[in-house]
C-alpha positions as CSV (number, residue, x, y, z in Angstrom):
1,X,-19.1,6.1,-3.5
2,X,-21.0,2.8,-2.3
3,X,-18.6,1.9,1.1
4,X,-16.0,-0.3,0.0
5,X,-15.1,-3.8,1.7
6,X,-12.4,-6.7,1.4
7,X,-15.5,-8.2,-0.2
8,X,-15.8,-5.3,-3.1
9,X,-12.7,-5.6,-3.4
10,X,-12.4,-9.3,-4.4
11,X,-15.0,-8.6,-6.5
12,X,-13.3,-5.9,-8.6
13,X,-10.1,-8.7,-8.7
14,X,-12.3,-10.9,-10.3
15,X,-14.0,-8.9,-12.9
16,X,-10.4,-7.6,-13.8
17,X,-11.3,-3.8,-12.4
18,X,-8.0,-2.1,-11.2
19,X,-8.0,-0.4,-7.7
20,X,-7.4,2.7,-7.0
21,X,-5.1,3.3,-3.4
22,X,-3.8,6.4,-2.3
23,X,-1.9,7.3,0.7
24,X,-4.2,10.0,2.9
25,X,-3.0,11.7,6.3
26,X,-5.9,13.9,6.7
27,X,-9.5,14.5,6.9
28,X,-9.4,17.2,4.0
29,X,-7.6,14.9,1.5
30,X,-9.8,11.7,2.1
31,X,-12.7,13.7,1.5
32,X,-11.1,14.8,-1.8
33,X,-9.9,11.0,-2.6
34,X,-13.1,9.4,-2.0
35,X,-15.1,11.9,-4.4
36,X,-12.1,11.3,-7.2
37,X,-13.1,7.7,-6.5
38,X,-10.0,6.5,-4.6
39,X,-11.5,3.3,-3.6
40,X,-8.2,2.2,-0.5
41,X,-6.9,5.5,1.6
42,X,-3.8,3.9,3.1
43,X,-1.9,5.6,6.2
44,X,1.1,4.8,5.6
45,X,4.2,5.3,7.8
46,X,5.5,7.8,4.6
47,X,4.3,10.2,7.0
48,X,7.4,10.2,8.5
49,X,9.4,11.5,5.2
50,X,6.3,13.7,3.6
51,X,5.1,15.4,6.6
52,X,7.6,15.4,9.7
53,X,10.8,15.8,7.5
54,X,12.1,12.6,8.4
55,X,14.9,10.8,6.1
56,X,13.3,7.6,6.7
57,X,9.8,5.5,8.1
58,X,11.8,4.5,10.7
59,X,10.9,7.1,13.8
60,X,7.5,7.2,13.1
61,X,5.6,6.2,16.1
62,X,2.1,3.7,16.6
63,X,0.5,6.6,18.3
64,X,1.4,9.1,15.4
65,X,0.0,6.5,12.9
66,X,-3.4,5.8,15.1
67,X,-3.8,10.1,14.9
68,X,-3.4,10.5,11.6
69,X,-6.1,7.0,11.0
70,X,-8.4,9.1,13.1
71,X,-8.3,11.8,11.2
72,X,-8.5,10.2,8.2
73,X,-11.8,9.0,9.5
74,X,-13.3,12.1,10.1
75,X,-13.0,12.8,6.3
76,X,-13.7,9.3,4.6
77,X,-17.0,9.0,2.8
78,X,-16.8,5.0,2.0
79,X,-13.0,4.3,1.4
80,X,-11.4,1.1,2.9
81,X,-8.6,2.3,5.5
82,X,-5.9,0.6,5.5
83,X,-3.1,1.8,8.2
84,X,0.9,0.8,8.4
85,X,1.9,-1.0,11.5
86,X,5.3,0.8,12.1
87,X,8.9,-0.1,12.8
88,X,9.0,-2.3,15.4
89,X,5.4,-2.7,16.0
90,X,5.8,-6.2,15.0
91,X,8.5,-7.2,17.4
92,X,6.3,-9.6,19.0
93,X,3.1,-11.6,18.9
94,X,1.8,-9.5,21.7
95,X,2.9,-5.8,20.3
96,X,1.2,-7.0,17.2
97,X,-1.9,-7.4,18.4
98,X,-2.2,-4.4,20.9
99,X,-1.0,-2.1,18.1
100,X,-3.1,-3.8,15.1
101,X,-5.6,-2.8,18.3
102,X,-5.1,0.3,18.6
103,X,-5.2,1.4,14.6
104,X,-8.2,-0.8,14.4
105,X,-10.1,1.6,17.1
106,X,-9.1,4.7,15.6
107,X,-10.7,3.9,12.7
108,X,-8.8,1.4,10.2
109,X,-10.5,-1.3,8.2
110,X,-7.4,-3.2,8.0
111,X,-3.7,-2.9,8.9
112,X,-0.4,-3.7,6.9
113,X,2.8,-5.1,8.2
114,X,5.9,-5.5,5.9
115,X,8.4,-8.4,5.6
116,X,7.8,-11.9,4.7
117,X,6.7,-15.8,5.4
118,X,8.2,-15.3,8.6
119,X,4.7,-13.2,9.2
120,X,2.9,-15.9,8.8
121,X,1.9,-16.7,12.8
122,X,1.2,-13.1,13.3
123,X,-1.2,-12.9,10.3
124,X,-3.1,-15.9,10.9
125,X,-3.3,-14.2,15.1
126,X,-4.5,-11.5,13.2
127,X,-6.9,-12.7,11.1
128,X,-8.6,-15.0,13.5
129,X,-9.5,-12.6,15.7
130,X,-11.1,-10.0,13.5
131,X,-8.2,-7.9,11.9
132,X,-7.9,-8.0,8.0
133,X,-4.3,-7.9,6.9
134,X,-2.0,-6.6,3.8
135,X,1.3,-8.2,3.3
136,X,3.7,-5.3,1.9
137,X,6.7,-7.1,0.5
138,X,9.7,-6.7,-2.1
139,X,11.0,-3.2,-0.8
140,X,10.2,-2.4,2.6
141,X,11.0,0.5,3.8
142,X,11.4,-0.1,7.3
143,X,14.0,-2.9,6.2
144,X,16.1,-0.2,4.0
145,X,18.9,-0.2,5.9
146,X,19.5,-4.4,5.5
147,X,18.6,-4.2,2.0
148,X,21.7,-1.3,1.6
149,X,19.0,1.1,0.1
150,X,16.2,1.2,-1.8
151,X,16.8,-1.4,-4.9
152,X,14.5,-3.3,-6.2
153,X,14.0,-7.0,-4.9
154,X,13.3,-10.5,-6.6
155,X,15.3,-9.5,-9.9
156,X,17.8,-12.9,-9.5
157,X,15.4,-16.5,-9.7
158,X,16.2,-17.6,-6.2
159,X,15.0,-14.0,-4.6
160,X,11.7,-14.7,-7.4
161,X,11.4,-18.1,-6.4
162,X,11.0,-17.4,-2.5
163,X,9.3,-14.3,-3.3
164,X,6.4,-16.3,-5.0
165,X,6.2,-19.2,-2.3
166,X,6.3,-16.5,0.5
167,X,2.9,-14.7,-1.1
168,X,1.3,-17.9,-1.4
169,X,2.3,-18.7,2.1
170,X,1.2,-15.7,3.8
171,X,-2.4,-15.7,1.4
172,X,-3.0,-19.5,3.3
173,X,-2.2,-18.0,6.4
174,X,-4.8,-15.4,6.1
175,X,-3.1,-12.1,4.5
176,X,-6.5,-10.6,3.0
177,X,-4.0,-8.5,0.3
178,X,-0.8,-8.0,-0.4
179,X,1.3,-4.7,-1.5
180,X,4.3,-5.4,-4.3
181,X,6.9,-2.7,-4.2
182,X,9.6,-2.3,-6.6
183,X,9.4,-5.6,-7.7
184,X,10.1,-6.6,-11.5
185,X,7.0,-6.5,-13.6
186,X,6.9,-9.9,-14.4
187,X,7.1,-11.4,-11.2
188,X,4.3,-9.2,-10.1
189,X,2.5,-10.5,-12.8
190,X,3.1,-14.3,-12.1
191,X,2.5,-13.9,-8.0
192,X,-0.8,-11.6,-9.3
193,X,-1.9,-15.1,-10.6
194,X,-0.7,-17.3,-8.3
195,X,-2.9,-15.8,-5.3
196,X,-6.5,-15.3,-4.8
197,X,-6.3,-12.2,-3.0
198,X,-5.7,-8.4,-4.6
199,X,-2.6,-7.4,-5.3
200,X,-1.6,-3.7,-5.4
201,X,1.8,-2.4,-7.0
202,X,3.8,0.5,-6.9
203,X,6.8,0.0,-9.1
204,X,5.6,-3.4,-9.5
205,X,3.9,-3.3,-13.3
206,X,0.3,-3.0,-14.4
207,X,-0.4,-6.3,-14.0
208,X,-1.3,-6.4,-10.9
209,X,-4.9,-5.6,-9.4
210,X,-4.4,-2.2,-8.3
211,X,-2.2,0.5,-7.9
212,X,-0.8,2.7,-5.2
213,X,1.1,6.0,-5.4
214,X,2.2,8.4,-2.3
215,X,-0.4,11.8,-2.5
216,X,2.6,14.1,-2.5
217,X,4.5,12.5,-5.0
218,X,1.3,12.1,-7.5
219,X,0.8,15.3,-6.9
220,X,4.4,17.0,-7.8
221,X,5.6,17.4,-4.5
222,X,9.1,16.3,-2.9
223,X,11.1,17.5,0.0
224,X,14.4,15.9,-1.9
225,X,13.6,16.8,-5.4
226,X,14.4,12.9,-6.4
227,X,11.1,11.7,-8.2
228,X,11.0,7.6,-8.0
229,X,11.0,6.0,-11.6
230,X,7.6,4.0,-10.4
231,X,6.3,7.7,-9.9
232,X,4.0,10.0,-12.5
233,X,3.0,13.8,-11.8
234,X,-0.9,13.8,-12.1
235,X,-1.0,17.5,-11.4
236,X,0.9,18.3,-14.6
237,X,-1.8,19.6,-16.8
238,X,-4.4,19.9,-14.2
239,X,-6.1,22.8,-12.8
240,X,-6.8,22.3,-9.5
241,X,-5.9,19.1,-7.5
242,X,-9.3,17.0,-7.2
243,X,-9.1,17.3,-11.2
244,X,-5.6,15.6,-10.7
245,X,-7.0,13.3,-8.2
246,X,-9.9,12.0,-11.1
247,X,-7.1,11.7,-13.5
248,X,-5.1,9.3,-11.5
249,X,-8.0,7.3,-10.6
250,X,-8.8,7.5,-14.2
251,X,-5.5,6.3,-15.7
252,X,-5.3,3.6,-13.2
253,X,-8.8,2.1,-14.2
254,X,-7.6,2.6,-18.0
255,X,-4.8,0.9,-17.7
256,X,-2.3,3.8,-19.2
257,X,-0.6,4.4,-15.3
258,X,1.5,3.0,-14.8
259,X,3.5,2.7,-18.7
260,X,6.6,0.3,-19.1
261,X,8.8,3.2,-18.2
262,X,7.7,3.0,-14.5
263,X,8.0,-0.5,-14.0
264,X,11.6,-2.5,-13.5
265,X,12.8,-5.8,-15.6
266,X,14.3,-8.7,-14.0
C-alpha cells in the first residue's frame, strides 16, 4: 500500500472512495491492517476499555497513548496514524500542544481531540504549527458522564443545527477531518456535504466518507458481552483474522457495512 496522506485522503473524498479506519494498539495488528488495506490506524483512547480492563477512556494516560503510537509505528507499512489526545489533555492551550507533541514524536501523522466549536483556538494552534487535526464529535466518550451515557447526539433540530455549524466552524478553523459518532444518519449525511474535509462514521450512516470500527469489536471480541448496534462481527464466517480484516475493508469500499440496521434515525 502506496503511504497514505491527508492529501490521498482528500483525494479518495472526492472521487467518492470510502475509507477504511481501524483502531490498532500494536505493531502485529498494523502490520495485519495495512496488508487488508486499512488505509487510517487510529490509537484511540479505547485502549483503556479493550486492553487495560477499564469501564471507561477516562484513566487512560498521554504517556500510555504515545506507547502504544510507537508501537504502532514499528508495524505500519503506509497507513496514516492518527492518535486520541486523552482526557484532560486538552485542558489548556499549552497541554495541547506539548501533548499533540509528544504523540506527534512517537510516531502519529495526526492527532484527534473530541468536543466541539469551543476547539476551535486549539485547532487552528494546532494546525499552524504543523499538527493535522480530527474533530471527533456527537458521542464523546470522554464526555459520557455529562451526556448521562452513551446516547446518541443531534437527534432533536437545535442539537442538529449547532451540530452542523460547529463542523463547519472547526473545518475553517483548520480541523483536517472529522469523526461522527452515533449520530443520526441523516445528519451525517447533510454535515458529510456541508464540509470539505473527510468525514468518518461509526454509528453515523454510510454516507459519510469513511468508516471506523474498534479491532476487537469487528473482530467478535468484548470484555462486557454488549455488542454496539453501529457494530458488525467480520470474523463470522472467516477463517483466520487477516481474511476478516480484507472483508471489512471490503464491505466498507462496497458500501454493504454499514446497513440501515447499524445506523440511528433522528
Amino acid at each position: 500500500m502506496p503511504d497514505i496522506t491527508l492529501t490521498t485522503l482528500q483525494s479518495l473524498k472526492l472521487a467518492g472512495e470510502k475509507i477504511a479506519m481501524l483502531t490498532c494498539y500494536d505493531a502485529t495488528f498494523a502490520k495485519a491492517a495495512c496488508q487488508a488495506g486499512v488505509e487510517i490506524l487510529l490509537v484511540g483512547d479505547s485502549l483503556g476499555m479493550v486492553l487495560q480492563g477499564h469501564d471507561s477512556t477516562l484513566p487512560v494516560t498521554n504517556a500510555d497513548m504515545a506507547y502504544h503510537v510507537a508501537s504502532v509505528k514499528r508495524g505500519n507499512e503506509g497507513a496514516l496514524i492518527l492518535a486520541d489526545l486523552p482526557f484532560m489533555a486538552c485542558a489548556t492551550l499549552e497541554q495541547t500542544l506539548a501533548n499533540s507533541a509528544q504523540l506527534m514524536q512517537a510516531g502519529a501523522h495526526m492527532v484527534k481531540v473530541e468536543g466541539a466549536a469551543w476547539l476551535a483556538d486549539s485547532i487552528r494552534m494546532l494546525a499552524e504549527r504543523g499538527v493535522p487535526v480530527c474533530v471527533h464529535m456527537g458521542l464523546t466518550p470522554q464526555t459520557v458522564n455529562v451526556l448521562g451515557g452513551y446516547k446518541v447526539q443531534g437527534r432533536n433540530e437545535a442539537q442538529a443545527r449547532q451540530m452542523r455549524a460547529d463542523a463547519i466552524a472547526l473545518e475553517q478553523a483548520g480541523a483536517a477531518m472529522i469523526l461522527l459518532e452515533c449520530v443520526p444518519s441523516e445528519l451525517a449525511s447533510e454535515i458529510t456535504q456541508a464540509v470539505k474535509v473527510p468525514v468518518i462514521g461509526i454509528g453515523a450512516g454510510a454516507a459519510v466518507d469513511g468508516q471506523v470500527l474498534v479491532l476487537h469489536d469487528m473482530l467478535g471480541l468484548s470484555l462486557t458481552g454488549r455488542v454496539p448496534k453501529f457494530v458488525k462481527n467480520f470474523m463470522a464466517g472467516q477463517p483466520d483474522i487477516q481474511s476478516a480484516l480484507r472483508a471489512y475493508v471490503s464491505a466498507v469500499k462496497e458500501v454493504s457495512f454499514p446497513g440501515t440496521e447499524h445506523g440511528f434515525n433522528a
